[in-house]
C-alpha positions in Angstrom: -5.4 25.1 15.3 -9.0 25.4 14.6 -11.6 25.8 17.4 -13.5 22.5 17.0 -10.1 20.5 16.7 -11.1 17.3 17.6 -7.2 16.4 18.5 -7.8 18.5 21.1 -10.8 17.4 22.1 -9.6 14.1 22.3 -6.9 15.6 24.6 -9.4 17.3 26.9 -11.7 13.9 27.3 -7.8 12.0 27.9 -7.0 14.7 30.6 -10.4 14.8 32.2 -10.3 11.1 32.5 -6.9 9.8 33.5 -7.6 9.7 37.3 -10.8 7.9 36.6 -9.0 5.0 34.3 -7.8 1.7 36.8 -7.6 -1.2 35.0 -3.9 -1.8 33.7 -3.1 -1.6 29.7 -0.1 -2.8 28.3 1.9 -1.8 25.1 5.0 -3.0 23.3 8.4 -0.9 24.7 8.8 -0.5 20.9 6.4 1.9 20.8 7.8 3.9 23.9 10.8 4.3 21.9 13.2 1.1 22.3 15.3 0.6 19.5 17.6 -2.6 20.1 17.1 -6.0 22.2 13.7 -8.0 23.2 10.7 -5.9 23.3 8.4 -6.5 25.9 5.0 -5.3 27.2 5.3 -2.5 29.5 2.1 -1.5 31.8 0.8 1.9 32.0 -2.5 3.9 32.2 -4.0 4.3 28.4 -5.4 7.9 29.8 -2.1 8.5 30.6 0.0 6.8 27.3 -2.6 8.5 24.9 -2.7 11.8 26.5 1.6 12.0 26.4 0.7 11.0 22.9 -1.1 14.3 22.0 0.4 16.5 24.0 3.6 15.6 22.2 2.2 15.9 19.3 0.3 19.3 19.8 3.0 21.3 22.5 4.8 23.3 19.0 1.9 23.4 16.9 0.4 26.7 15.5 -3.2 26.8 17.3 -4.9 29.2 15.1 -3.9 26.6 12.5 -6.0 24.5 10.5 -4.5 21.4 10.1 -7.5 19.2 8.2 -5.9 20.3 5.1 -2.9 19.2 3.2 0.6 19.7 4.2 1.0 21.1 0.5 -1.9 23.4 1.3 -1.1 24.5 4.4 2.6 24.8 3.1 1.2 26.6 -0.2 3.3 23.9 -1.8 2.8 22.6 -5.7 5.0 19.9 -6.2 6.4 19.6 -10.2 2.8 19.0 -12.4 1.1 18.5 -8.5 2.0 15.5 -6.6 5.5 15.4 -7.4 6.6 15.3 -3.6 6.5 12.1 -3.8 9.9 12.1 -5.3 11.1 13.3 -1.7 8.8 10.9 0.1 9.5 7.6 2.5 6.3 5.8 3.0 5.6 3.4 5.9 2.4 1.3 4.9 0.1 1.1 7.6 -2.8 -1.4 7.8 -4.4 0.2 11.3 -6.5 -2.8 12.5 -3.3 -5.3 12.0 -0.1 -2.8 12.8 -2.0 -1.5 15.8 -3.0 -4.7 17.2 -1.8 -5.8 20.3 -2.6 -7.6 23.9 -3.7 -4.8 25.9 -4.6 -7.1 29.0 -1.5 -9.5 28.7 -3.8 -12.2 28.5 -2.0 -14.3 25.5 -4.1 -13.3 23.0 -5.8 -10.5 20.9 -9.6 -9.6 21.5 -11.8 -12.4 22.8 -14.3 -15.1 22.4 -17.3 -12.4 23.1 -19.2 -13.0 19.8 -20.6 -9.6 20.2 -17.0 -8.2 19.7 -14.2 -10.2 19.2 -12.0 -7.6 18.8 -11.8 -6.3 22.4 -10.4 -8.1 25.8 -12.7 -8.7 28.7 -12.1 -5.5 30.0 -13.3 -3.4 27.3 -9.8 -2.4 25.6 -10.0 -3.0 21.7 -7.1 -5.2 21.2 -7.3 -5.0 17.3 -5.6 -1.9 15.6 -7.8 1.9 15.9 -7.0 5.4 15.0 -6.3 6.4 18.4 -3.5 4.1 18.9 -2.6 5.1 15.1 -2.1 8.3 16.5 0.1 7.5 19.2 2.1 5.8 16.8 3.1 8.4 14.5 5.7 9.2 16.5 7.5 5.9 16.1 6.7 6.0 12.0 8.6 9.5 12.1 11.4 7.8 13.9 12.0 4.8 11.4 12.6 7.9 8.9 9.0 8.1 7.2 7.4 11.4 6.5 4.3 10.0 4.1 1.4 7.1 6.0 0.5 5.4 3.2 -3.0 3.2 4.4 -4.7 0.4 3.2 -8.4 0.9 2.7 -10.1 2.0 6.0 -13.6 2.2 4.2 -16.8 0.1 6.2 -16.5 -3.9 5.5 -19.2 -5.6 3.8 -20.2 -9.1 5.8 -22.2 -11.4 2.2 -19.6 -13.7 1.6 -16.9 -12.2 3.9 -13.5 -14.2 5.0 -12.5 -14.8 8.3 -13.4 -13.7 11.2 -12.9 -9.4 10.5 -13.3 -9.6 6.6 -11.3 -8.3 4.0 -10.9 -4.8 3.8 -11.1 -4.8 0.2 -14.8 -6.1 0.5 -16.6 -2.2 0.5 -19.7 -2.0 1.7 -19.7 1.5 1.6 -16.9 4.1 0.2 -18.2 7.0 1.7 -18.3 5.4 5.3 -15.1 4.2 7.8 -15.0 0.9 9.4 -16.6 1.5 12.6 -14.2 -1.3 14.2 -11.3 1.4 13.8 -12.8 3.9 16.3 -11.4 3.2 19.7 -13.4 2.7 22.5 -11.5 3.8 25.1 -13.0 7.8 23.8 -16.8 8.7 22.8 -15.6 9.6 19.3 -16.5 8.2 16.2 -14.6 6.9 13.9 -14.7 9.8 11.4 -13.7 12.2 14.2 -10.8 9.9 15.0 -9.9 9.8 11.6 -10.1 13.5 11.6 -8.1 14.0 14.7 -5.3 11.2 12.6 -5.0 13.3 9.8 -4.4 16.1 12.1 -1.9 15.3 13.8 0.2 13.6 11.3 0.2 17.1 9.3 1.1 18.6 12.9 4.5 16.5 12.3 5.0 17.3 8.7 3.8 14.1 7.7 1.6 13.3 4.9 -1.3 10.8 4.3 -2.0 8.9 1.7 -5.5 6.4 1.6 -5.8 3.3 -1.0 -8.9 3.2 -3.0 -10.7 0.1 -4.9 -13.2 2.0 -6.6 -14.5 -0.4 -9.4 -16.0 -2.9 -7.1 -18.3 -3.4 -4.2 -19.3 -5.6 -1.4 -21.5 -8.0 -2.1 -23.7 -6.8 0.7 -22.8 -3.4 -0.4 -25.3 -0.5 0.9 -25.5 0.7 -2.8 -27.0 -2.8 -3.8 -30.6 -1.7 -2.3 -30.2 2.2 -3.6 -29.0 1.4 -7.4 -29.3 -2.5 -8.4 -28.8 -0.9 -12.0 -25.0 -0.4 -10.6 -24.4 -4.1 -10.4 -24.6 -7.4 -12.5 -27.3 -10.0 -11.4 -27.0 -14.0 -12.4 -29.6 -16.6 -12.3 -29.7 -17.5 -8.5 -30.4 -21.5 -9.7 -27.1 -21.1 -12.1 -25.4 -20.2 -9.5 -22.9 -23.0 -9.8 -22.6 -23.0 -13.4 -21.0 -19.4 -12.9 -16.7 -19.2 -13.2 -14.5 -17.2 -15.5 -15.7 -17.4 -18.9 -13.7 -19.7 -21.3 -13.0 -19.3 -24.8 -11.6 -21.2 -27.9 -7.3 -21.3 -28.6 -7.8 -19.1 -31.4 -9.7 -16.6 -29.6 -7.7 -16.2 -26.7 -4.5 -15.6 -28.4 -6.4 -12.4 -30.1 -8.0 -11.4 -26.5 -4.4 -11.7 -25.3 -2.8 -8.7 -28.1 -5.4 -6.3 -26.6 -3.1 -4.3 -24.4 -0.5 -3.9 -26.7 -2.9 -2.2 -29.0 -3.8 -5.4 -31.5 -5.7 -8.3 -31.3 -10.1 -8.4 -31.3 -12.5 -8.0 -28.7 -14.7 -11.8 -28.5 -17.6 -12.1 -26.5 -17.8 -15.0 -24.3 -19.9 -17.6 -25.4 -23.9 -17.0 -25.8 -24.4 -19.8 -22.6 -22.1 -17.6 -20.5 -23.9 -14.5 -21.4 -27.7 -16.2 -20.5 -26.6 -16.5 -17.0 -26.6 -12.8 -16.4 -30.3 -11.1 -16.4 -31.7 -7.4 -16.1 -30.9 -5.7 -12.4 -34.5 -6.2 -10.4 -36.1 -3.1 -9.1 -35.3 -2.0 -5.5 -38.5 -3.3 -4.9 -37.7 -6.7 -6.0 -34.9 -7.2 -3.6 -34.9 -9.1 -0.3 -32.5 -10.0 2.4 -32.2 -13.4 2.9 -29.8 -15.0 5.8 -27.4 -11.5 5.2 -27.7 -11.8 1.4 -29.2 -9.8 -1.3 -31.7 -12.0 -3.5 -34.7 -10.0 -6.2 -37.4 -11.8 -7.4 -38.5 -10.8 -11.1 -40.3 -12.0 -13.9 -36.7 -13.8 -15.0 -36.2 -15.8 -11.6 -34.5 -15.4 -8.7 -31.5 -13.1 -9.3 -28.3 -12.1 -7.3 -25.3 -10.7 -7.7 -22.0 -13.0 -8.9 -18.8 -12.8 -7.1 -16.1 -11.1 -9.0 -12.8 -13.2 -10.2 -9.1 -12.5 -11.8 -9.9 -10.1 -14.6 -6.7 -11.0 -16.3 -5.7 -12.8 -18.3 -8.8 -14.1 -19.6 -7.7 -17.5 -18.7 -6.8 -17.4 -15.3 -8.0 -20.5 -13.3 -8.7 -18.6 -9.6 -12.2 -19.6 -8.2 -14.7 -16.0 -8.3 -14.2 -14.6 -4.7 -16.6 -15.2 -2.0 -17.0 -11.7 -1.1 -16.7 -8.7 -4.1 -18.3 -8.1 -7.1 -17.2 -5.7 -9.8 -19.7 -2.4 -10.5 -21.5 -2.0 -13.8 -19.6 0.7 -15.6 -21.6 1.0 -19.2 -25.0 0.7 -19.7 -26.0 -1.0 -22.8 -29.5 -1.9 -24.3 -30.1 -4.9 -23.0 -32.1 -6.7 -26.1 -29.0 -5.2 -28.7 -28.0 -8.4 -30.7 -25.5 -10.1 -30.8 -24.3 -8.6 -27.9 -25.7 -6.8 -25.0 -22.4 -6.5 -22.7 -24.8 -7.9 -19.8 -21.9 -9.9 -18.1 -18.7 -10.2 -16.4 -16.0 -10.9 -18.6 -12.3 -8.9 -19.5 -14.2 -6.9 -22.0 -16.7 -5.2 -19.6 -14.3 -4.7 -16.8 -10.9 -3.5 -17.9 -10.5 -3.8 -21.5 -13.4 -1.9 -22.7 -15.0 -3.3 -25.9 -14.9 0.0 -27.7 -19.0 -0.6 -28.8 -19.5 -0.7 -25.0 -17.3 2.0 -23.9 -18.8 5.0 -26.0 -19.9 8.6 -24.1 -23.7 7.7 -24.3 -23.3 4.3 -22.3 -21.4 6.0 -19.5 -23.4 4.7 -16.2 -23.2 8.5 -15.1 -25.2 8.4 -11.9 -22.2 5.7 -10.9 -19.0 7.5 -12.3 -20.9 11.2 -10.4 -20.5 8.6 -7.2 -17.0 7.3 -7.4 -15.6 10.5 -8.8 -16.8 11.9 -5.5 -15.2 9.5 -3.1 -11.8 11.6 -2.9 -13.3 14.8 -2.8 -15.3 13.4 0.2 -11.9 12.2 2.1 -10.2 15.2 1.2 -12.3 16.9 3.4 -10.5 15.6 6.4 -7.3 16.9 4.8 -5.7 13.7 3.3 -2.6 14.1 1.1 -2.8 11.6 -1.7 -4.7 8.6 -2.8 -3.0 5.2 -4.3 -6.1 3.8 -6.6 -5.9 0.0 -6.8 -6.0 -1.2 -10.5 -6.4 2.4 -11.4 -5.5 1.7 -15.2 -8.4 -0.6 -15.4 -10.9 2.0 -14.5 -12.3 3.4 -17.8 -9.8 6.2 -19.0 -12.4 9.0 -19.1 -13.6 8.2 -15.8 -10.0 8.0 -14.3 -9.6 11.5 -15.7 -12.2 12.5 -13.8 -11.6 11.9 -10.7 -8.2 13.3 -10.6 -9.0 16.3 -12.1 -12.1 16.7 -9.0 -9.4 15.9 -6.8 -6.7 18.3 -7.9 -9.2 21.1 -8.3 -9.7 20.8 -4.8 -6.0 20.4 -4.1 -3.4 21.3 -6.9 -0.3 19.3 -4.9 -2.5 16.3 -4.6 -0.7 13.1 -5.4 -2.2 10.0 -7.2 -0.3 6.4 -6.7 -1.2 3.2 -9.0 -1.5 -0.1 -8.0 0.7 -0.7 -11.4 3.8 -3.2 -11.5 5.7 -1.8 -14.6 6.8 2.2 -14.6 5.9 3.4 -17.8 5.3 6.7 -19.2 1.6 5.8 -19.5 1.1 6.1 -15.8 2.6 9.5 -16.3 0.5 10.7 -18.8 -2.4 9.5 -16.9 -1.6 11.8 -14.2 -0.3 9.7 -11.9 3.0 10.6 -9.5 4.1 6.9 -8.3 3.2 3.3 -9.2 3.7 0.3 -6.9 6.2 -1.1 -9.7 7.8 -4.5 -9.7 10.8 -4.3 -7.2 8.8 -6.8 -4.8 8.7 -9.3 -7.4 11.7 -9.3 -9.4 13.8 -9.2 -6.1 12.4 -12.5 -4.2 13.5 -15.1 -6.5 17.0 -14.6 -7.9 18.6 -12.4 -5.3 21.4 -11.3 -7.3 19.7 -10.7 -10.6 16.4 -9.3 -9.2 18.5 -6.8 -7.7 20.9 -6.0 -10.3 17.8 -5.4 -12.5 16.5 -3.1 -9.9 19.4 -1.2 -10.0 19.8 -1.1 -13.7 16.7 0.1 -14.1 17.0 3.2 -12.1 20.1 4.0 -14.0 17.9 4.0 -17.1 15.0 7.4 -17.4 11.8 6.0 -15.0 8.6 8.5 -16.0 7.9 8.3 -12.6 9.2 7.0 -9.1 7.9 3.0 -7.7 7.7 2.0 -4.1 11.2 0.8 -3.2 10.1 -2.2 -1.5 10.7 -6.2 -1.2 7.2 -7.1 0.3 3.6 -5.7 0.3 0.4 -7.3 1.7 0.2 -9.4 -1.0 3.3 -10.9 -1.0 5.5 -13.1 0.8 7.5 -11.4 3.6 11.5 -10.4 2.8 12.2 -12.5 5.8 10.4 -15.6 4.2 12.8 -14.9 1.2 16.2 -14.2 2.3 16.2 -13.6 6.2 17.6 -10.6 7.8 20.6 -9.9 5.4 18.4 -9.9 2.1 16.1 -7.1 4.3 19.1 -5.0 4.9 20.2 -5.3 1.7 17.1 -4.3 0.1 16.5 -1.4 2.7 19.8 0.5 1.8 19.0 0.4 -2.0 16.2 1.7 -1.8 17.0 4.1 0.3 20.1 5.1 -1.4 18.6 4.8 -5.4 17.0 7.8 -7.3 14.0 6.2 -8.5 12.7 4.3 -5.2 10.3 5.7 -3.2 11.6 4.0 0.1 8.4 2.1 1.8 8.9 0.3 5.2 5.7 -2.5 4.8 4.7 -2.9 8.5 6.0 -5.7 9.7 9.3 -5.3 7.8 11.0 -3.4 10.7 10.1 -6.1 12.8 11.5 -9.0 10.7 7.9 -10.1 10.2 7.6 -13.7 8.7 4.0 -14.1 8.8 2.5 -12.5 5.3 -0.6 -10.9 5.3 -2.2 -12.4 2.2 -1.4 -14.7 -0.8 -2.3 -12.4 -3.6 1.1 -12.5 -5.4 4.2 -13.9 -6.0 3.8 -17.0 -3.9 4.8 -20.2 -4.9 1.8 -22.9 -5.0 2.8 -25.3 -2.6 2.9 -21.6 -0.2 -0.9 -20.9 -1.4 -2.1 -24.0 -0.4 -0.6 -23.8 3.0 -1.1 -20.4 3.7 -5.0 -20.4 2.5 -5.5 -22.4 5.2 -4.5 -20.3 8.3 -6.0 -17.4 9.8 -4.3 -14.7 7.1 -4.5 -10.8 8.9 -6.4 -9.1 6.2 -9.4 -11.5 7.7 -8.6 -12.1 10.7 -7.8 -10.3 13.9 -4.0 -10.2 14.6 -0.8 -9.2 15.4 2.6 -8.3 14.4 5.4 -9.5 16.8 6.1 -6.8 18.8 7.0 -8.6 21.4 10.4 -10.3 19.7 13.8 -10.6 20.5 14.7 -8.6 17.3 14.2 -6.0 15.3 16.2 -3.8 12.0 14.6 -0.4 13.6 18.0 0.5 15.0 19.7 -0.4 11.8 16.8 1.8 9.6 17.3 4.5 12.0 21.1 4.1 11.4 21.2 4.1 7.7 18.6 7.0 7.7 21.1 8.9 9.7 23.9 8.3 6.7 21.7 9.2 4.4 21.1 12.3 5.7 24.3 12.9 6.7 24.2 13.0 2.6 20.9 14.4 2.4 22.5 17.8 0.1 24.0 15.4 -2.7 20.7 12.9 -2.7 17.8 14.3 -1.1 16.4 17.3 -3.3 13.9 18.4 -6.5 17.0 18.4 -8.9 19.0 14.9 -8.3 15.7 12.4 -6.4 14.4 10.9 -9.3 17.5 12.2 -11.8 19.0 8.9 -13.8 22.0 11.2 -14.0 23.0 11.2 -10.6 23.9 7.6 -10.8 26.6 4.9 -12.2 26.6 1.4 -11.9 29.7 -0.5 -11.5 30.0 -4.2 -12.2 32.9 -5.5 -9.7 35.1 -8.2 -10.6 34.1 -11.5 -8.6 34.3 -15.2 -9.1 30.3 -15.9 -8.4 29.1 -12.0 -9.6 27.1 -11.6 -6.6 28.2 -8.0 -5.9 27.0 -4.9 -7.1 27.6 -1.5 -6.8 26.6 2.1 -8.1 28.0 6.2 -7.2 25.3 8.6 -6.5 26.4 11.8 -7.3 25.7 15.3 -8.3 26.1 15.8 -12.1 27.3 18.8 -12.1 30.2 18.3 -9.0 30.6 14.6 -9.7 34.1 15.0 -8.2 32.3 13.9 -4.8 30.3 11.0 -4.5 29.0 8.4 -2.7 29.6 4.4 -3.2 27.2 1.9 -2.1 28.5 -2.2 -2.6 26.3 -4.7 -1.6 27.3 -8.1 -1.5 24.0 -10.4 -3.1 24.8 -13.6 -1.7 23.2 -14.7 1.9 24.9 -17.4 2.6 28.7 -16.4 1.3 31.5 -14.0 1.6 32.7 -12.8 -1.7 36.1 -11.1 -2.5 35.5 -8.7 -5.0 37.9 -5.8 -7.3 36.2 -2.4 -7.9 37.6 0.4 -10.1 36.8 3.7 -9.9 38.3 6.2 -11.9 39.6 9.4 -9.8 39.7 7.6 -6.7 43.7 7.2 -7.2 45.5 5.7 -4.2 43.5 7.2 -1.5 41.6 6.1 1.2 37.9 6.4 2.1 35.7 5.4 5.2 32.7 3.2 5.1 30.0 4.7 6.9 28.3 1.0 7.9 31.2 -1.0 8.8 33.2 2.4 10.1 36.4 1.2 8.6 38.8 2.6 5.9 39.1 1.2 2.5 42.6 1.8 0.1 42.0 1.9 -3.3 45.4 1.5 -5.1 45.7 3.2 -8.7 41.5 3.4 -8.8 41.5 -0.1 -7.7 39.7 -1.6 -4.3 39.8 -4.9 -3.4 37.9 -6.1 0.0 35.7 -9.1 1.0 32.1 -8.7 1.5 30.3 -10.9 4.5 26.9 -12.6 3.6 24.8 -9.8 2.7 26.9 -7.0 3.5 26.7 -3.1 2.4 29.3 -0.6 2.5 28.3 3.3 1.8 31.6 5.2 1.3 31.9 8.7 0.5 34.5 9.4 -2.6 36.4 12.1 -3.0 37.8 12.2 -6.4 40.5 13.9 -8.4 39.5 14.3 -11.8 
């Protein structure tokens, strides 16, 4: 462990100061390690709770070791091309100032009404989620089965424009700075040094880290507004209301819409659009008025437009009160009949191939967002998922993996992508969010059959095994408990799926954390009306009278019971390991596929999973080889007879057997 380790420091300050700390501090019984019943809040000393914390962490830990550098790297690890562990990854997604939240002075709520900080109690604890209590939570992530913390953007929060009462964390004021609110008080560190001291000890128990990205737009109170106004667009301030997604004629559209598939024609919006948008002012020009950037120029008062749905080119949303999108081509602006001066599909993520040419590159921009990863890879992170990473321009996409794997050869690149293509792949990317999130919440059966079909099929890469992410409605709001365990044991138990625990899910979390996707409208219009947690300070229920993280915990242990037939280089990720069966039933609502090793598929293992949530279902399954003998489900923990390669058995509402196969072939 290196000699400025600031783990360690933080341990000394804890130690130093735990006969000094009085005032009481409550946390969930969850995080002391419950696994069934109610949670509660259980009282303790934070001196004390954080300082067990560490030294847990740090008691059989190398202390002549650096570990602010990856696990790969301190493992002297290359993973397939680089990255490729995360074909033997389990991600738990971890949004720090919501997962970490809770009622610290069992008061009733979260952080006060001090307007000078909302997010701490009376007493000076920081009720919203910090590093520090991130830390002391790795632990229980390890415990649900996750080796890889996969984080949603932790970058400082921009106020122009800003929902709720926290903002978004997507709305960057600055990508090279952390959000000061994540630094807990309760230590004299900053927030970089507890990030440091995260990273640290996460690689201290083999786990890796993994940080999201949004790196083609900005705050609109951005601190590189001031610096480079040449980085951003600028609109009439007076035709300010005339500003939306542009529009354009039937004809048009339909030949905007054939650009990703390689055909169609690049239109420019119409010339009205186009005169809204004027030259970026001078630094000089630029003012701050009431906590907003406004330039005064020989064209008018100028600032900068929100940003809106980039696709398709006819999407209705409203521009967003609180992000623009960065400038990434510089074009003459007095070039007729076009100049490219504006916001529209064509300057933003389908690249008019005029505009997107070597000598328009806005280098001093691209030299500043290829150099975000490099920056956070000086704390040792282990991997990056880059929202809408396939609309950055390609060239500058290359670039900033290959700065990032120069410094790290293992370093692993995720894609905010819903389909799992080979393009991905080629682009250098080792994971894509994929589509199992949406295909699975409608349709139960056929969302998940398709899931399953599709990892019997060759997948380029692997796709977060997962019903719900922060965009999207919760499992729980889609098929209650049984469609969670249902979804949990496929992806734990398919080759393809990168298993991903969405904070929350454990918990049987109803509450989603925004509306971006998959929501129905009469859900939008109720749901953009409360207090959502990317804006606002909240909680997760850790105080319930539920939870799946004994059943996680349970099928993680049968997994890896199995881990030597499904958990290595050669069969993780291998479309060969696998075969679907279609069981015979009158409503076809259960499904069921072997993993195996190819080359000794005389043993497998069968997973059946009954689809419908309301229903029992008798089914008939044949296996060849299995004969007449009889073989023990490792969920139920009961024996099943198959009778000349026939099984017949009824299924409860939303239950899963995993039964190990011997066969004689």
């Amino acid at each position: 462990m290196k000699k400025d380790s600031k783990l360690l420091k933080i341990l000394d300050f804890l130690e130093a100061n735990e006969a000094k700390e009085t005032r009481d501090y409550y946390v969930p019984s969850l995080w002391l390690g419950q696994e069934q019943g109610a949670s509660y809040p259980v009282k303790t000393n934070p001196m004390t709770f954080f300082k067990e914390s560490i030294q847990e962490i740090t008691a059989p830990t190398d202390r002549n070791v650096n570990y602010n550098h990856s696990l790969s790297q301190l493992r002297n690890e290359v993973h397939g091309y680089g990255g490729d562990w995360t074909y033997v990854s389990n991600f738990y997604n971890l949004f720090p100032r919501l997962t970490t939240a809770y009622d610290h002075d069992n008061d009733g709520h979260v952080g006060s009404g001090n307007r000078m900080d909302i997010t701490s109690s009376d007493n000076g604890f920081r009720e919203t989620g910090t590093l520090l209590k991130c830390i002391s939570m790795l632990k229980y992530i390890r415990d649900l089965g996750c080796n890889t913390v996969y984080m949603l953007p932790l970058t400082s929060i921009g106020e122009d424009g800003n929902r709720g009462d926290l903002g978004s964390p997507y709305a960057i004021k600055d990508q090279y700075k952390l959000d000061p609110n994540l630094a807990d008080p309760l230590i004299p560190f900053t927030v970089e040094e507890q990030f440091e001291a995260f990273v640290e000890a996460a690689h201290m128990m083999g786990m890796r880290v993994i940080m999201e990205f949004v790196l083609r737009t900005s705050s609109l109170g951005g601190d590189w507004v001031k610096l480079n106004p040449e980085w951003f667009y600028w609109i009439d301030r007076k035709r300010t209301h005339e500003y939306h997604s542009p529009e354009f004629p039937a004809d048009e559209l339909a030949a905007i819409k054939q650009i990703p598939d390689g055909g169609g024609y690049h239109f420019a919006p119409s010339r009205e659009y186009r005169s809204l948008f004027k030259k970026p002012p001078t630094p000089e020009q630029i003012k701050v008025e009431e906590g907003k950037f406004v330039a005064y120029t020989d064209e008018g008062e100028l600032i900068i437009p929100g940003a809106f749905a980039d696709w398709p080119p006819d999407d209705i949303q409203p521009a967003w009160s609180d992000v623009t999108y960065l400038r990434m081509y510089n074009f003459p602006y007095d070039h007729e009949p076009n100049d490219y001066n504006y916001i529209a599909y064509d300057t933003i993520r389908y690249y008019n191939p005029e505009l997107a040419q070597p000598t328009h590159v806005n280098r001093p921009l691209w030299d500043k967002i290829s150099g975000v990863i490099p920056h956070y890879q000086s704390f040792g992170i282990d991997g990056v998922m880059i929202d809408m990473g396939h609309a950055l321009p390609q060239p500058l996409m290359e670039e900033i993996i290959d700065r990032a794997r120069k410094n790290d050869r293992d370093f692993a690149f995720c894609e905010e992508n819903f389909d799992v293509t080979q393009k991905s792949r080629n682009a250098g990317f080792n994971a894509v969010l994929g589509h199992e999130w949406r295909v699975t919440s409608r349709d139960k059966r056929q969302g998940i059959q398709r899931i399953v079909e599709d990892s019997n099929n060759y997948l380029a890469l692997p796709y977060y095994g997962t019903p719900e992410t922060h965009n999207t409605p919760r499992a729980m709001m889609r098929g209650g408990e049984p469609h969670c365990k249902v979804t949990y044991v496929l992806n734990k138990f398919l080759p393809n799926s990168i298993p991903f625990i969405h904070q929350g899910f454990e918990l049987l979390e109803e509450w989603p954390v925004n509306t971006g996707l998959n929501f129905l409208q009469s859900e939008t219009d109720f749901y953009s009306q409360q207090r959502l947690p990317l804006f606002y300070k909240s909680a997760l229920r850790w105080n319930n009278d539920h939870n799946l993280i004994g059943y996680i915990k349970y099928i993680n242990n049968i997994y890896n019971h199995f881990g030597w037939l499904l958990n290595n280089n050669h069969l993780r990720g291998n479309e060969e390991s696998m075969t679907i069966h279609y069981p015979e039933t009158a409503f076809e609502s259960v499904i069921a596929f072997e993993r195996f090793d190819p080359w000794h598929p005389e043993h497998s293992l069968l997973v059946v999973a009954n689809t419908d949530y309301n229903n029992s279902q008798d089914f008939y399954l044949n296996i060849p080889g299995t004969n007449n003998g009889a073989y023990w489900d490792f969920v139920g923990k009961k024996e099943y007879k198959f009778v000349e390669n026939w099984m017949s058995a009824t299924l409860e509402a939303g239950q899963c057997l995993i039964i190990e196969v011997r066969k004689l072939i």
